[in-house]
MMTF fields as JSON, N, C-alpha, C and O atoms, coordinates in Angstrom:
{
  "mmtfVersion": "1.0.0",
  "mmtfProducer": "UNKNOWN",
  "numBonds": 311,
  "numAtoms": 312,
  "numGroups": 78,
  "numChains": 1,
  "numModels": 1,
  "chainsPerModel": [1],
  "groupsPerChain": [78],
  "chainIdList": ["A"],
  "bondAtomList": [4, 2, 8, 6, 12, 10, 16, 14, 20, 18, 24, 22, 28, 26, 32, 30, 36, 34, 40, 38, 44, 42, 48, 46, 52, 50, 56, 54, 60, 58, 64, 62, 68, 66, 72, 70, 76, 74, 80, 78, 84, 82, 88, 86, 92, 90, 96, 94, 100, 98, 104, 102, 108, 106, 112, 110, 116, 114, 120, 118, 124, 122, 128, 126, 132, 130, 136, 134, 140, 138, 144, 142, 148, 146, 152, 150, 156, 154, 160, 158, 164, 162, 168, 166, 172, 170, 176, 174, 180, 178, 184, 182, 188, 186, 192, 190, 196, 194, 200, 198, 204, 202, 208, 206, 212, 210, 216, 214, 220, 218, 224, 222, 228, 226, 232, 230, 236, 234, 240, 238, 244, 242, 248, 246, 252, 250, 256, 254, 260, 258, 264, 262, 268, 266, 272, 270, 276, 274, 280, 278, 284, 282, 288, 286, 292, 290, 296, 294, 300, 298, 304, 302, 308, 306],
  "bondOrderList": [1, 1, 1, 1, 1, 1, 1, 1, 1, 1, 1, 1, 1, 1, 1, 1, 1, 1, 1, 1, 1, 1, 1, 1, 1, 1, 1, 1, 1, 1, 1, 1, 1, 1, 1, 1, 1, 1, 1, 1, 1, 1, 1, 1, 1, 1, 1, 1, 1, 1, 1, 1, 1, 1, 1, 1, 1, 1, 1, 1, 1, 1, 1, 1, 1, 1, 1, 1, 1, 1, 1, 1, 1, 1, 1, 1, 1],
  "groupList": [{"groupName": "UNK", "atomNameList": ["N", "CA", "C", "O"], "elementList": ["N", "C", "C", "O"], "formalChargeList": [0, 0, 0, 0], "bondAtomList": [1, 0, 2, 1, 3, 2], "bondOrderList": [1, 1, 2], "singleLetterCode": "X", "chemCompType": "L-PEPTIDE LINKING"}],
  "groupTypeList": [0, 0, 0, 0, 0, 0, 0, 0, 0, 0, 0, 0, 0, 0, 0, 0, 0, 0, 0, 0, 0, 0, 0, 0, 0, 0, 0, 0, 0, 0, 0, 0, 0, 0, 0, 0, 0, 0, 0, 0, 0, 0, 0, 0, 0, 0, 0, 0, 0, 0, 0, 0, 0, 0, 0, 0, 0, 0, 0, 0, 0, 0, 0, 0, 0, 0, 0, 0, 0, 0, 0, 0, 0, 0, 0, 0, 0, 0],
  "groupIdList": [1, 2, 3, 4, 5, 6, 7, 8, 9, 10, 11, 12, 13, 14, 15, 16, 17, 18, 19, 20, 21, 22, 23, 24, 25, 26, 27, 28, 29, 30, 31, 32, 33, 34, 35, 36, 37, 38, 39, 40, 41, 42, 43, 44, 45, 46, 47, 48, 49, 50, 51, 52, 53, 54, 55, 56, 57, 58, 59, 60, 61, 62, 63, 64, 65, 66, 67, 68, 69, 70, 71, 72, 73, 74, 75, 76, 77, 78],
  "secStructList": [7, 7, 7, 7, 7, 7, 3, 3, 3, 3, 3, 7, 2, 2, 2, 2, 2, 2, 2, 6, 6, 6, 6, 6, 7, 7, 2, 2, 2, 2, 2, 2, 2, 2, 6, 7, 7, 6, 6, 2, 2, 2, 2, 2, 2, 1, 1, 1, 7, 7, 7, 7, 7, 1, 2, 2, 2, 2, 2, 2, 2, 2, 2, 2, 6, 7, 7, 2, 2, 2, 2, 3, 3, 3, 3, 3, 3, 7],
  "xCoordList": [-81.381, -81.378, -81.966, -82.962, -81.132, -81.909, -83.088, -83.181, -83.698, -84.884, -84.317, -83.9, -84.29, -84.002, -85.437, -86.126, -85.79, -86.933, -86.195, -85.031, -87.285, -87.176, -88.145, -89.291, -87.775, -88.645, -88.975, -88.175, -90.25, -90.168, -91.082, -91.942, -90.709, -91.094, -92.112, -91.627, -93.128, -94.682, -94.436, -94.404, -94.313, -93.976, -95.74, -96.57, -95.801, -96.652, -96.912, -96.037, -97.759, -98.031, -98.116, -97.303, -98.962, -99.44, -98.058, -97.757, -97.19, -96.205, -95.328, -94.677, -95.626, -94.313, -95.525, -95.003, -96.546, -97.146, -97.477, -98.107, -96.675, -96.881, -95.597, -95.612, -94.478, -93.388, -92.969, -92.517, -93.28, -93.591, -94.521, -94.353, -95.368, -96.16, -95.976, -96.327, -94.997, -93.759, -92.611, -91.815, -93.014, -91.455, -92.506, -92.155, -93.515, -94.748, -93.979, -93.746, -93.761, -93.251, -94.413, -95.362, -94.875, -95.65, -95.34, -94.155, -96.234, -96.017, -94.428, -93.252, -95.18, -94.052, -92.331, -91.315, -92.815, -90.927, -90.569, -89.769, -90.763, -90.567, -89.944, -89.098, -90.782, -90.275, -88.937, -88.035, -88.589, -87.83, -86.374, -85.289, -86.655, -85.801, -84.89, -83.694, -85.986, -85.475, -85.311, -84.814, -85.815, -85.289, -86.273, -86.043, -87.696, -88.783, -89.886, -90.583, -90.207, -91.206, -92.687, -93.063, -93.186, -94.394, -95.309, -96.186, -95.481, -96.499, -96.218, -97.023, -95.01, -94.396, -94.878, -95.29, -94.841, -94.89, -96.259, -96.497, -97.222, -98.878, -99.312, -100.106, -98.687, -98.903, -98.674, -99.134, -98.099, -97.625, -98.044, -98.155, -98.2, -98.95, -100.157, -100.273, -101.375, -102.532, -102.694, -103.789, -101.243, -101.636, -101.5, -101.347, -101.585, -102.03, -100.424, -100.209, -99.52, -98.215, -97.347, -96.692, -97.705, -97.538, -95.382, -94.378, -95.516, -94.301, -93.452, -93.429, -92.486, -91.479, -89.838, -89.38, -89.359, -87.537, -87.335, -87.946, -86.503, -85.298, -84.883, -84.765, -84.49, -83.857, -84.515, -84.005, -85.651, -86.927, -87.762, -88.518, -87.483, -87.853, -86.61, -86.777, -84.892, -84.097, -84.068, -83.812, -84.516, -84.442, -85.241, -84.921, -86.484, -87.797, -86.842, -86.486, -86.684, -86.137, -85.239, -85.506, -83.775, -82.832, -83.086, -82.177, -84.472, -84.724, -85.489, -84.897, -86.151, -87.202, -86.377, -86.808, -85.175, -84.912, -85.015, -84.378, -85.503, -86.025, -85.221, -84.735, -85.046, -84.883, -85.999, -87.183, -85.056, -85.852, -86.818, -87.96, -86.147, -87.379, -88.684, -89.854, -88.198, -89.848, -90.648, -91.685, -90.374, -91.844, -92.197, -93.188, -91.471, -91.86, -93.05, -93.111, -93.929, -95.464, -94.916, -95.413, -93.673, -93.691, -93.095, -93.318, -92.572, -92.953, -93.634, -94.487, -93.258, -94.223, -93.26, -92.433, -92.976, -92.441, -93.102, -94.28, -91.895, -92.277, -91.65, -91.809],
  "yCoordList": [-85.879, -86.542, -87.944, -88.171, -89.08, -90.139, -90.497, -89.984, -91.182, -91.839, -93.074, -93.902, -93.237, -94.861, -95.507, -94.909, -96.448, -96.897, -97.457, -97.843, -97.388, -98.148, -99.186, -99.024, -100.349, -101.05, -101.563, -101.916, -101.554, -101.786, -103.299, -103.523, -103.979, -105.312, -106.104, -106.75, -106.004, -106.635, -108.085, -109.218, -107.741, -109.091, -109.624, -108.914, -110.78, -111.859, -111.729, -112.438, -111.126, -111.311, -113.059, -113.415, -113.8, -115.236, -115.899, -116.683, -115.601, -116.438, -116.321, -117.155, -115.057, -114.713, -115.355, -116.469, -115.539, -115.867, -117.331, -117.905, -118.033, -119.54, -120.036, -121.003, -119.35, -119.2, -119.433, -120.432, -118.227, -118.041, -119.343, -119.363, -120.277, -121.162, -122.096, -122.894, -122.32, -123.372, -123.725, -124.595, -122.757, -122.834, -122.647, -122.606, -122.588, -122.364, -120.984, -120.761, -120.35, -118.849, -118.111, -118.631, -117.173, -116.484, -114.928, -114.762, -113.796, -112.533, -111.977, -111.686, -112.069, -111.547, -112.201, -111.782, -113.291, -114.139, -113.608, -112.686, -113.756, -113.465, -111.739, -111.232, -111.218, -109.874, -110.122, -109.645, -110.576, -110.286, -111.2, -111.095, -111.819, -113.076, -111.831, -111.616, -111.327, -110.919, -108.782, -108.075, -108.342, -107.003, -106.078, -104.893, -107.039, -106.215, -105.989, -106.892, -104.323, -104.758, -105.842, -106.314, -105.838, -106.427, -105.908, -106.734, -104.687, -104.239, -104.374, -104.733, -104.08, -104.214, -105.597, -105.671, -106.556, -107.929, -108.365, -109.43, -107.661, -107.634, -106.989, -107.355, -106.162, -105.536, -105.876, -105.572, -106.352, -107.275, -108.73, -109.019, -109.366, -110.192, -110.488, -111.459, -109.3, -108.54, -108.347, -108.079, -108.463, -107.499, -105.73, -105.063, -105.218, -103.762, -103.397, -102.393, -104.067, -103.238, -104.426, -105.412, -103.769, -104.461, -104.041, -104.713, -103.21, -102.844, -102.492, -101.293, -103.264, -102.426, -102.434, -102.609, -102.075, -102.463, -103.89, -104.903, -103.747, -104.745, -105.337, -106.561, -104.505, -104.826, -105.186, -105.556, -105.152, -105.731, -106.945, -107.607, -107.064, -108.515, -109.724, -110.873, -108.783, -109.459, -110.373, -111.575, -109.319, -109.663, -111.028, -111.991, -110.761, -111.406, -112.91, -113.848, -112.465, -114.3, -114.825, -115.876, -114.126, -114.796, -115.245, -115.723, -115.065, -115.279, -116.757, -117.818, -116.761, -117.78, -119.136, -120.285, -118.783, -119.389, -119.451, -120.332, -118.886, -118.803, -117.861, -116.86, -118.044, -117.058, -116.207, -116.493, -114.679, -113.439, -113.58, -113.144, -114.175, -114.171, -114.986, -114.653, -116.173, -116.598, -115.841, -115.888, -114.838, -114.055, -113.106, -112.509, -112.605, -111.522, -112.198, -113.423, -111.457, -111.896, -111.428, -111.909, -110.284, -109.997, -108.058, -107.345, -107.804, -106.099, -105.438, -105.811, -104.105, -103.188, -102.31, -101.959, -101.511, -100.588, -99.278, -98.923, -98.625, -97.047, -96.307, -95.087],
  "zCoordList": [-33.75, -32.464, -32.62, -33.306, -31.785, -32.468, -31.379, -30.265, -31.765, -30.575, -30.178, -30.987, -28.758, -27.787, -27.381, -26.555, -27.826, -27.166, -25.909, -25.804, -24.905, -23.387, -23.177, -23.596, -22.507, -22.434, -21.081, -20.214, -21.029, -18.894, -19.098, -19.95, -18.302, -18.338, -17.196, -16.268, -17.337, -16.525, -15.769, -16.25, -14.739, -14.229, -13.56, -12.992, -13.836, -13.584, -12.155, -11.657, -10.992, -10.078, -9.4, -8.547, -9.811, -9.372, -9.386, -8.486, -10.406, -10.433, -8.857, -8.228, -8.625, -7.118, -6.581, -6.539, -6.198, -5.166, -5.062, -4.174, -6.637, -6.885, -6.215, -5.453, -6.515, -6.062, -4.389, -3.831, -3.909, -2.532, -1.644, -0.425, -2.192, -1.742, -1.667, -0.798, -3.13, -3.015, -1.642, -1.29, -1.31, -0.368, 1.228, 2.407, 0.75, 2.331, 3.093, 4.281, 2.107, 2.515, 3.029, 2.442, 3.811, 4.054, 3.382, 3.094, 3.102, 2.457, 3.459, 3.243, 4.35, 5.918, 5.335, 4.781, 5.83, 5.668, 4.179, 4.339, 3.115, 1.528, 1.386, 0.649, 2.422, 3.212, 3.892, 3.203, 4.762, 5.193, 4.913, 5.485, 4.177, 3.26, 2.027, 1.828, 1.509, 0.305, 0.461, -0.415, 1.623, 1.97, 0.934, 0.694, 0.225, -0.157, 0.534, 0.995, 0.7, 1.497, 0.905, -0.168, 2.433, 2.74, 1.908, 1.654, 1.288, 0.437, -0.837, -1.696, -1.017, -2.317, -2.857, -4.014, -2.147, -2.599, -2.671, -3.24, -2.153, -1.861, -3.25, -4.117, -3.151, -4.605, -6.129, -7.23, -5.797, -6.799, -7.358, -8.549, -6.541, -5.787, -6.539, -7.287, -6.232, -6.583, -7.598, -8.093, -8.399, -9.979, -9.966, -10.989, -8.697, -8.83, -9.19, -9.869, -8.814, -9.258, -10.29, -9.952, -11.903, -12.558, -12.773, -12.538, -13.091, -13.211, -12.625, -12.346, -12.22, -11.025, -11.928, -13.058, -10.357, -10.935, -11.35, -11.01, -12.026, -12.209, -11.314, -11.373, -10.049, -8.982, -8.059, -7.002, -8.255, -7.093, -7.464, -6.753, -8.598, -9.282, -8.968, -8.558, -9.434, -8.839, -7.91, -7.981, -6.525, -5.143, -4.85, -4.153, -5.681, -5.259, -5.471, -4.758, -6.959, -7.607, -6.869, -6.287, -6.698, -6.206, -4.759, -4.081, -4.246, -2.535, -3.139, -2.936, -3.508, -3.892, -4.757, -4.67, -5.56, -6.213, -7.823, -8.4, -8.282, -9.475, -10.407, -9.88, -11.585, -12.245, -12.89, -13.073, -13.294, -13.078, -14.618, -14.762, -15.47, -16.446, -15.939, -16.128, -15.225, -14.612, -14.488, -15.149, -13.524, -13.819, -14.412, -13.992, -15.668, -16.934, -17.454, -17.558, -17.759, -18.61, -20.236, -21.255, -20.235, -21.527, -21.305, -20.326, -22.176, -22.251, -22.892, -23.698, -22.533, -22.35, -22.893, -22.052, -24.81, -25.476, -24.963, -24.98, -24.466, -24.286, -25.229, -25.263]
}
């Protein structure tokens, strides 16, 4: 059987919230701009939620403008 490594990728909290400040976005609007919640993005935000989807990093970027590697810090081999 072979082994697949997976790799989940740490996104940079400060950066969405450098991001977001840029644009004088508030947590709220960035919410409802991009269809993540309000906590999700607090959390993140914070540092406390280092790892999420793909698809929620997506969201974040393509609302803000940015691309999605901007805010990878790097991965994380499982």
């Amino acid at each position: 059987m072979e082994c697949i490594k997976q790799f989940k990728y740490e996104v940079e909290g400060r950066k969405v919230k450098v991001a977001r400040a840029e644009k004088g976005w508030t947590i709220t609007r960035l919410a409802k701009e991009s269809g993540v919640t309000r906590k999700t993005i607090g959390e993140i935000e914070k540092g406390y939620k280092k790892r999420i989807r793909i698809s929620t990093i997506e969201q974040i970027a393509n609302t803000l403008g940015k691309s999605v590697e901007y805010f990878f810090n790097g991965y994380i081999e499982e």
